[in-house]
N, C-alpha and C positions, 0 to 999 in steps of 0.2 A: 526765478524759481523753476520754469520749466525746463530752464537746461541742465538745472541740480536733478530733475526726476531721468532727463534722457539718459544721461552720465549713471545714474545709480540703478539703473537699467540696465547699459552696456556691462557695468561693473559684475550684475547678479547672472548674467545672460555667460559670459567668460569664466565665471567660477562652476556654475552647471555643465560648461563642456570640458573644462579640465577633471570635474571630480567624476561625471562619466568615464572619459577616457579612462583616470585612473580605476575605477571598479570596473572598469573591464579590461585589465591588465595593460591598458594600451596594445592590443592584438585584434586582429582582422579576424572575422569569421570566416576562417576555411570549411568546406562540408565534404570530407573526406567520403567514398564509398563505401556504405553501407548494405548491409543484407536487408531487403526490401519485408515488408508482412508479407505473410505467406499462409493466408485464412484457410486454406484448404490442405494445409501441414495434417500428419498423423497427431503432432505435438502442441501441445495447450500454449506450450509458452509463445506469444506472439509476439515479444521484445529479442535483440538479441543477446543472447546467454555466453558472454564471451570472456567471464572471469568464473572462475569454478570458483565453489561454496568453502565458505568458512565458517568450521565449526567453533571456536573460539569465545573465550571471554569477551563480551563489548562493555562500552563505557556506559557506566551508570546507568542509571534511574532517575527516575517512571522514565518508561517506555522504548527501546526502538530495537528492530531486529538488525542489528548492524555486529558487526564483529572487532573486536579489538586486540586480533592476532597479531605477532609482531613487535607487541612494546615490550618494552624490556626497563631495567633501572639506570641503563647508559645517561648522558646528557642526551638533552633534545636534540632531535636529528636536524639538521640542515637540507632539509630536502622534504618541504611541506606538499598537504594534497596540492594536487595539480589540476590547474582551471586555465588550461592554455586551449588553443584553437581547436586543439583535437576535440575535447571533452564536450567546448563549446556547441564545435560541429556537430558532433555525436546528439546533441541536446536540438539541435536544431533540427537535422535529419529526423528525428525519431518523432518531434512535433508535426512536421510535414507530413507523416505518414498519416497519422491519427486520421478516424474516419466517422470521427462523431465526439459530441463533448465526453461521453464515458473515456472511449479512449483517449483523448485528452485528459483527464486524470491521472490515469493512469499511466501514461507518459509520463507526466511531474514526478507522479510518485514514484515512479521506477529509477527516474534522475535522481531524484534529494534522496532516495532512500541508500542507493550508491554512492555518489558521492558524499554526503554525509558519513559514510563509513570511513572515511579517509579522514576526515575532518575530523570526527571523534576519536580515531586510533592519536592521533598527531594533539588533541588536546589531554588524551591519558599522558599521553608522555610529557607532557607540560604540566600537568597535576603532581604527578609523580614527583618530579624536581623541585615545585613549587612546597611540598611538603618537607624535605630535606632544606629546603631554602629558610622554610618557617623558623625550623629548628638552627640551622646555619645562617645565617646571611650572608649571601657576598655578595656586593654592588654590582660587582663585574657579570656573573651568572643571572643574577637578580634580569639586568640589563637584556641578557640574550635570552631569557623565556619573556618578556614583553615582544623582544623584536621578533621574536616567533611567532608571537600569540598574534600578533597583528596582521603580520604576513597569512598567516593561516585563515585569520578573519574578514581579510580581503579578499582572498581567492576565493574564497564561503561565500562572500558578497557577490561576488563578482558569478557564480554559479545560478544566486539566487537571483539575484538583478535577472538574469538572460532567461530563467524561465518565470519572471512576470512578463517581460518583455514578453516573450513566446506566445506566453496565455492572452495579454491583451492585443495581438496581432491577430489571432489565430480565429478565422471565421466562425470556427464549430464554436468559442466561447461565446461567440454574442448571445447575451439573456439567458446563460446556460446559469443554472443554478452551484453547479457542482465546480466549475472552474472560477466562478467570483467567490464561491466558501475557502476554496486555495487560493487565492491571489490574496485575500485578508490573511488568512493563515504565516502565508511566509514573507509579507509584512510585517506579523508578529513579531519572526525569528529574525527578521532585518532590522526590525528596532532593537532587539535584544541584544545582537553585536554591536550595534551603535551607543548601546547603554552604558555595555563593559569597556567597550572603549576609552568613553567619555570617564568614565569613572576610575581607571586606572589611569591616567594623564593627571586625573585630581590630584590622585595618591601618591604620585611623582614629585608632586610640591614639597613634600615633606622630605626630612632630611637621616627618616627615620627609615633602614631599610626592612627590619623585621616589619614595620606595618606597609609596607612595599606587597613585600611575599605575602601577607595573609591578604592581602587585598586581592593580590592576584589568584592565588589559590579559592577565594569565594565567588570571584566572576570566573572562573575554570567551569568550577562547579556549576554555575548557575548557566554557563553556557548549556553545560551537557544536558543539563535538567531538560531546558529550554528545547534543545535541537531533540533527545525524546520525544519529547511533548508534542513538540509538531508531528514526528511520522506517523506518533501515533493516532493524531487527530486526523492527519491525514490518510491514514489507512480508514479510517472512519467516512472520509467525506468520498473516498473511493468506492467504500461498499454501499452507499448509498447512492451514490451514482453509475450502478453495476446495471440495473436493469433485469437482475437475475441470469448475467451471462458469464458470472465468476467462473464457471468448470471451465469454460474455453477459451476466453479473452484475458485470463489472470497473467502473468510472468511468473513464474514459480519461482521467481527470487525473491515474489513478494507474498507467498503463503505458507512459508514454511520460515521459523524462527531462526537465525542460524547460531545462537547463542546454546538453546536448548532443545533444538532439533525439533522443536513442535509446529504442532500448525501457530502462523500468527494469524492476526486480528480478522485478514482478508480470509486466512485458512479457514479460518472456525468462521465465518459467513458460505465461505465455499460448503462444508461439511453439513452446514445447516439444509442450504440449496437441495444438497442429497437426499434427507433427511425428510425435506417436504416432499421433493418428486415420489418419494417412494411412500408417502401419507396423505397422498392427492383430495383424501375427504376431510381431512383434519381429526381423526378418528383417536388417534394416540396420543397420551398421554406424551409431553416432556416435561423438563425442568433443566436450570441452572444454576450454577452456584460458582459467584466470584468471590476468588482468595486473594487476599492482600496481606502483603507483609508486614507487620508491623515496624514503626521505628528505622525503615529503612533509607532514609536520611541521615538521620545520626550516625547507622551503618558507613555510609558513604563518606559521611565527614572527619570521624574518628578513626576508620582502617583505611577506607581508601575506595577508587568507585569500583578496583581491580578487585577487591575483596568482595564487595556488593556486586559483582558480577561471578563471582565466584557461586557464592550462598544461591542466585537467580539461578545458575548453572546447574547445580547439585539438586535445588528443589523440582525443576522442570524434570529429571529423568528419576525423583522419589514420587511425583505426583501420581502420573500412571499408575503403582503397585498399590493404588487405593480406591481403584475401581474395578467395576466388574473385567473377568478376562473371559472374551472369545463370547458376551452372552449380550445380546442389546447391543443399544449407541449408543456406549460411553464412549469419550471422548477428550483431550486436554489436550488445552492450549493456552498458546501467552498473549495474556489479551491485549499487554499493555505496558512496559517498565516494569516496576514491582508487584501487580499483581496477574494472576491464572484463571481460566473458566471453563469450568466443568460443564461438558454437556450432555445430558444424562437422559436418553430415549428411553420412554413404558418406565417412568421413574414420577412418582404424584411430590409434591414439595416435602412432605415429610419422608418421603426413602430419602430424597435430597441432604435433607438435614442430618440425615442419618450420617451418609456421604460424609457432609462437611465438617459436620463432629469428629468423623473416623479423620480425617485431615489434620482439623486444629490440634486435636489431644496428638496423634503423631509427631507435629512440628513439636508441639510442646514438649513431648516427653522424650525428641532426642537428644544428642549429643553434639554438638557445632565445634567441631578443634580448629585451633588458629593458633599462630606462631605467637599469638599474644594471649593464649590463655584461650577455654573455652566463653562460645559465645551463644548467651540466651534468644532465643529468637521464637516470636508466638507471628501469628495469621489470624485476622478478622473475616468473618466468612457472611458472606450473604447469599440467601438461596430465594428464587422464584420461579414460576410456573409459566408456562409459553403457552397462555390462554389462545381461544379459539380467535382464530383472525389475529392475530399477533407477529408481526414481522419481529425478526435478528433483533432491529433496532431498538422496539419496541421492550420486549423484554431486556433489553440491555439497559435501554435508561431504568426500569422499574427495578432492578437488581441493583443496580450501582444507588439509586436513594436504600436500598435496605442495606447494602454494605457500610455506607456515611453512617447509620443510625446505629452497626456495632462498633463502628468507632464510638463515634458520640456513646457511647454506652461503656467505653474504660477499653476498647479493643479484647483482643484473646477473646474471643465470643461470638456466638453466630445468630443471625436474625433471618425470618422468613417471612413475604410477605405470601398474602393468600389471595391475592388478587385484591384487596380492597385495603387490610391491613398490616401493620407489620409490628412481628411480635419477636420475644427474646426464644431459643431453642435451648429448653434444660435440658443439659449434659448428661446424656444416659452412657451408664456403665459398656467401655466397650470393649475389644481386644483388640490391643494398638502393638505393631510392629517396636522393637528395642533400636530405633537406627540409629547411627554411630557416623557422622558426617565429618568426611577430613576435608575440609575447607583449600587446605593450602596444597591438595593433589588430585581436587574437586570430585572423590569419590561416594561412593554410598553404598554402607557396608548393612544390608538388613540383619537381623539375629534375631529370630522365629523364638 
């Protein structure tokens, strides 16, 4: 019996180093040179900025500021993101640098949040096919977006693997709070490729190829979901592990949305930052109000996530024309996937409400064209007050439970909490812009 357990030992010890090897492409870490921090720069950005911005549709929803410039209706390309030595290095280099758990953070997230853009553009384009596959089948095509999807989800892995590795190497993480919230985080998104994996190999047994493509098209999907999800949460685990140093230690590829040019999640913590320095007593009045899309799943599943990032598009640059201009600190930005957050300075919860009324009835009362006919589309709005002693975080979770409760209450509706309660916002008569939204040229046309 003990030579059965040495044996089934050897056996498990041999499979750990070949499926290593393979998640990490079978390739050596080279550490190519890099531009060193440079703390005492004119410039905030303290990563290096060696791909310029893309303003572009990204994939799907909830959540992530990444771009999905590039896809097209071709077949899937043969030439997936790329997780070879350089990337690696790049990943490693920039860990090295870090000089405290914050910026270890914010290293991971400057990585996933780049790389991930690659990943996501390379899974639009396998959605896209997967949909035509729905309606068409052919074995043959069926075949080469699995061997895509895989390829892509290994190099993914192989990304992700390197920066657990990174973080559980890396002295600044020991007992750090903020790098063991990431390390579970993108064991999340590493089971989640592990899941669609597993689950398409199922759906391979069968002999049927239509339920092939829909299988594959629901783990596409649920990838993207998924890889959102995390930047998002992880822009979250970032600003809270900031220290209050967003103005100067941020990367500016990670506070500015590049889908819809807004501030993102870390922005709107940054703007907030401002907001207090310049309210050192706590003297002023704020409030907030997040906007969530309704139904935007079914969005994503019925036209496509190119379309849902279309509609994300067009709403990010109609939101602004519904707040004050040139007076106070209003503000918008993308908090998150599908939904926005108004931040509204010398603003008490009811001008807020006002606000987010003048919002829903807008969405509501415009126009959405799409090559497939017009499309309905309403916003759940939830508003709250940035009480005294109130950090970002703080009034964040207290708005997102009053956002849940206009759902729970049938959507298309706005709720406010007042610091203790949360109640429904009757709809006062207001004058709402006539917008005329071309979806498929991602314009917005006002008509006063």
């Amino acid at each position: 019996m003990d030579l059965y357990w040495v044996v089934i030992s050897v056996v498990n010890m041999a499979v750990g180093v070949v499926a290593g090897w393979y998640l990490r492409g079978g390739t050596a870490l080279a550490l190519p040179p890099l531009p060193r921090l440079d703390r005492t720069s004119e410039h905030p950005e303290v990563f290096p900025a060696n791909e310029s911005k893309q303003h572009a549709p990204e994939t799907g929803s909830p959540d992530s500021p990444v771009s999905a410039e590039g896809s097209s209706d071709e077949p899937v390309s043969p030439t997936p993101v790329s997780a070879d030595s350089s990337v690696l290095g790049e990943l490693a280099q920039l860990f090295q640098q870090a000089q405290g758990p914050d910026d270890l953070v914010l290293c991971a997230v400057f990585v996933l949040n780049k790389r991930s853009g690659e990943y996501l553009r390379e899974l639009l384009k396998i959605e896209k096919q997967a949909r035509r596959l729905v309606e068409n089948p052919d074995p043959q095509a069926i075949r080469q977006c699995l061997d895509q999807l895989e390829r892509i989800n290994t190099q993914w892995l192989a990304v992700q693997q390197a920066a657990l590795s990174q973080l559980d190497q890396n002295p600044h993480a020991q007992g750090a709070s903020g790098p063991e919230s990431l390390e579970h985080l993108i064991q999340q998104q590493v089971s989640q490729v592990e899941t669609a994996t597993n689950n398409l190999k199922m759906s391979q047994e069968t002999d049927d190829p239509n339920l092939v493509a829909k299988q594959l098209l629901r783990e596409v999907l649920a990838l993207a979901d998924q890889t959102h999800r995390m930047l998002h949460q992880a822009q979250h685990i970032s600003a809270q592990n900031a220290s209050g140093n967003l103005s100067e230690n941020t990367p500016g590829q990670l506070v500015e949305d590049p889908l819809t040019n807004l501030p993102s999640l870390l922005g709107l913590h940054r703007l907030v930052q401002q907001w207090k320095q310049a309210d050192q007593h706590g003297m002023r009045q704020a409030s907030v109000v997040l906007i969530d899309v309704d139904g935007m799943q079914k969005i994503n599943e019925e036209l496509g996530v190119e379309m849902g990032d279309r509609l994300l598009a067009t709403l990010g640059r109609a939101l602004p024309q519904t707040i004050r201009k040139n007076r106070g600190f209003d503000r918008v930005g993308r908090y998150g996937g599908d939904r926005f957050l108004l931040f509204l300075g010398d603003a008490s919860p009811h001008n807020a409400s006002v606000v987010a009324e003048r919002v829903r009835q807008s969405v509501e009362n415009a126009q959405f064209l799409t090559a497939q006919g017009p499309l309905r589309v309403t916003v759940s709005c939830g508003v709250a007050e940035m009480l005294p002693g109130d950090s970002f975080e703080d009034t964040c979770i207290r708005v997102e439970a009053t956002l849940r409760s206009a759902k729970q209450q049938g959507r298309n509706c706005t709720m406010v909490h007042d610091g203790t309660n949360i109640s429904p916002v009757q709809a006062p008569p207001l004058k709402i812009p006539n917008w005329t939204f071309s979806l498929e040229e991602q314009t917005v046309a006002p008509q006063t």
